[in-house]
One Martini backbone bead per residue (centre of mass of N, CA, C, O) as a GRO file, in nm:
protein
   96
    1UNK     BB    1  -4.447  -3.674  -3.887
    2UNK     BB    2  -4.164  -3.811  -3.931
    3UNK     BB    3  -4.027  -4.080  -3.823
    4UNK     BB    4  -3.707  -4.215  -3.747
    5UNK     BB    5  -3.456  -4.505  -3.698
    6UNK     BB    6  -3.124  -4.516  -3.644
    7UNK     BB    7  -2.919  -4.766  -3.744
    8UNK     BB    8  -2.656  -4.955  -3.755
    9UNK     BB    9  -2.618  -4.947  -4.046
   10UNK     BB   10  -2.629  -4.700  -4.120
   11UNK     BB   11  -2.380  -4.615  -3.933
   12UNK     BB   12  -2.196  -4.789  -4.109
   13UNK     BB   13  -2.252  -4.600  -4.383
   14UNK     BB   14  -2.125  -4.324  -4.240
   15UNK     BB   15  -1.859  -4.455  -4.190
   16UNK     BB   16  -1.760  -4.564  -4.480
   17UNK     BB   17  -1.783  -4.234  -4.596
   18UNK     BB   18  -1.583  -4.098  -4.387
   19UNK     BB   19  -1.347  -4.310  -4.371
   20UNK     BB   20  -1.300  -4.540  -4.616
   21UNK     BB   21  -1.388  -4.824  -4.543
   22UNK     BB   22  -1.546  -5.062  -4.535
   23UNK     BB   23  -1.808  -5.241  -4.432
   24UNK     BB   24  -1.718  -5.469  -4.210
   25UNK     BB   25  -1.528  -5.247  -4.073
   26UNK     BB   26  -1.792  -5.016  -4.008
   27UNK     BB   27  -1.941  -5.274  -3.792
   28UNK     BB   28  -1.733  -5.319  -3.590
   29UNK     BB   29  -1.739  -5.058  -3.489
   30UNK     BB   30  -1.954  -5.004  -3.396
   31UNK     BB   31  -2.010  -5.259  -3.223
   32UNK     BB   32  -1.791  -5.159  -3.027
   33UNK     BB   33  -1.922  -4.898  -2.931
   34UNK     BB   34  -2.121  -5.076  -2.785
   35UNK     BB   35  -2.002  -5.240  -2.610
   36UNK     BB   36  -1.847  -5.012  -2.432
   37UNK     BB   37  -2.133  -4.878  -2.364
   38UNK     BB   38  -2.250  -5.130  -2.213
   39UNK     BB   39  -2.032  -5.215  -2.017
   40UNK     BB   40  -1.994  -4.932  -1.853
   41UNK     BB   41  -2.298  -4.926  -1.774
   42UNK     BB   42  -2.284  -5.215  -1.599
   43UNK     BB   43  -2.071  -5.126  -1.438
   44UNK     BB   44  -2.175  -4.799  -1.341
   45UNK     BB   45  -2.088  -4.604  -1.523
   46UNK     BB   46  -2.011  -4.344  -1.710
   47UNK     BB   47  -2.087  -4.146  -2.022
   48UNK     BB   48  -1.899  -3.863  -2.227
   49UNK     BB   49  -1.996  -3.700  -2.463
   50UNK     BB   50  -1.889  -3.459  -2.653
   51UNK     BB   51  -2.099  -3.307  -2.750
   52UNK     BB   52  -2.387  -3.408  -2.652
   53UNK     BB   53  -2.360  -3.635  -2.372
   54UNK     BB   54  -2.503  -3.815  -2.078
   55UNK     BB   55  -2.448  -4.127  -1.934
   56UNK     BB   56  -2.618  -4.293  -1.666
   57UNK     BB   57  -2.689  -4.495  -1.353
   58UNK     BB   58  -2.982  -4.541  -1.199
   59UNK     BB   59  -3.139  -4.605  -0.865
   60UNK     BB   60  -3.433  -4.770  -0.796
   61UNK     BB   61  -3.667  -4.751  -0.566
   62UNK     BB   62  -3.905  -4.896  -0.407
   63UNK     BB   63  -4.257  -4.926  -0.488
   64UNK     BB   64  -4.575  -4.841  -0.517
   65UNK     BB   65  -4.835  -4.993  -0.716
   66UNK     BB   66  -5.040  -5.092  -1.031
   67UNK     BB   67  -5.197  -5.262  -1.211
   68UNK     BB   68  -5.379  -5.170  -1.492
   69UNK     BB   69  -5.557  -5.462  -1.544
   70UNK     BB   70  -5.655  -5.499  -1.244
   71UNK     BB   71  -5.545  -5.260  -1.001
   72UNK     BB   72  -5.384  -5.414  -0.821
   73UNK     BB   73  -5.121  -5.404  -0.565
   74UNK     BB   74  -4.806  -5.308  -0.577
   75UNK     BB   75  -4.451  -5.353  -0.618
   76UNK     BB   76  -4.179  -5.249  -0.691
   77UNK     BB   77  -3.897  -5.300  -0.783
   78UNK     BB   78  -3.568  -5.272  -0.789
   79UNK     BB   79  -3.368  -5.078  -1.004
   80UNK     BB   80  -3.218  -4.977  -1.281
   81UNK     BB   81  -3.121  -4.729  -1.510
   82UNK     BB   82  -3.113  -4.465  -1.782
   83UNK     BB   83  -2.971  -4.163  -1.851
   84UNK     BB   84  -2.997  -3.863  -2.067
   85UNK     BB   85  -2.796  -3.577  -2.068
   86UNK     BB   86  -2.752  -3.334  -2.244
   87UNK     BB   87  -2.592  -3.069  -2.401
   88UNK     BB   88  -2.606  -2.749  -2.456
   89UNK     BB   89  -2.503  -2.788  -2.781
   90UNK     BB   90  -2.752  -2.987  -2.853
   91UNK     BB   91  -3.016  -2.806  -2.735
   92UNK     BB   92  -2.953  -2.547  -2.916
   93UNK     BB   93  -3.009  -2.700  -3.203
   94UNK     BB   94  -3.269  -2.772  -3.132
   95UNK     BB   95  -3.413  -2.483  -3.062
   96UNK     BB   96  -3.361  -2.335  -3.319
   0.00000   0.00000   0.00000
């Protein structure tokens, strides 16, 4: 299975042949979704695309671990994290 990780660039070049707009103009556009959801999940809040799913912002409590390297037993701090929740429609044509 090849995997492959879909970039700015290509999206910007997706962005170019359905809208028809220049090349700079539809990385600008990319570039802005990026920063609107980049800022509104600093802010803590989520984010909902339909048809798609939801991104929240979860905050871990912390915990005991241990380093991997050494064995030694340690803290993990509290931290956020990134959630990503699918929409039913597309769980439904990933398994179909």
């Amino acid at each position: 299975m090849n995997k492959k990780n879909v970039t700015r660039k290509e999206l910007a070049l997706s962005v170019t042949a359905k809208l028809s707009v220049s090349h700079r103009n539809a990385a600008e556009i990319v570039d802005t979704v990026f920063a609107t959801l980049k800022s509104t999940l600093v802010n803590g809040e989520s984010i909902k695309l339909v048809q798609f799913g939801t991104l929240n912002v979860r905050d871990k409590t912390p915990r005991r671990g241990r380093n991997p390297k050494t064995g030694e037993s340690m803290t993990i701090a509290k931290r956020q994290m990134i959630t990503f929740r699918p929409s039913r429609q597309l769980r439904e044509r990933l398994n179909a």
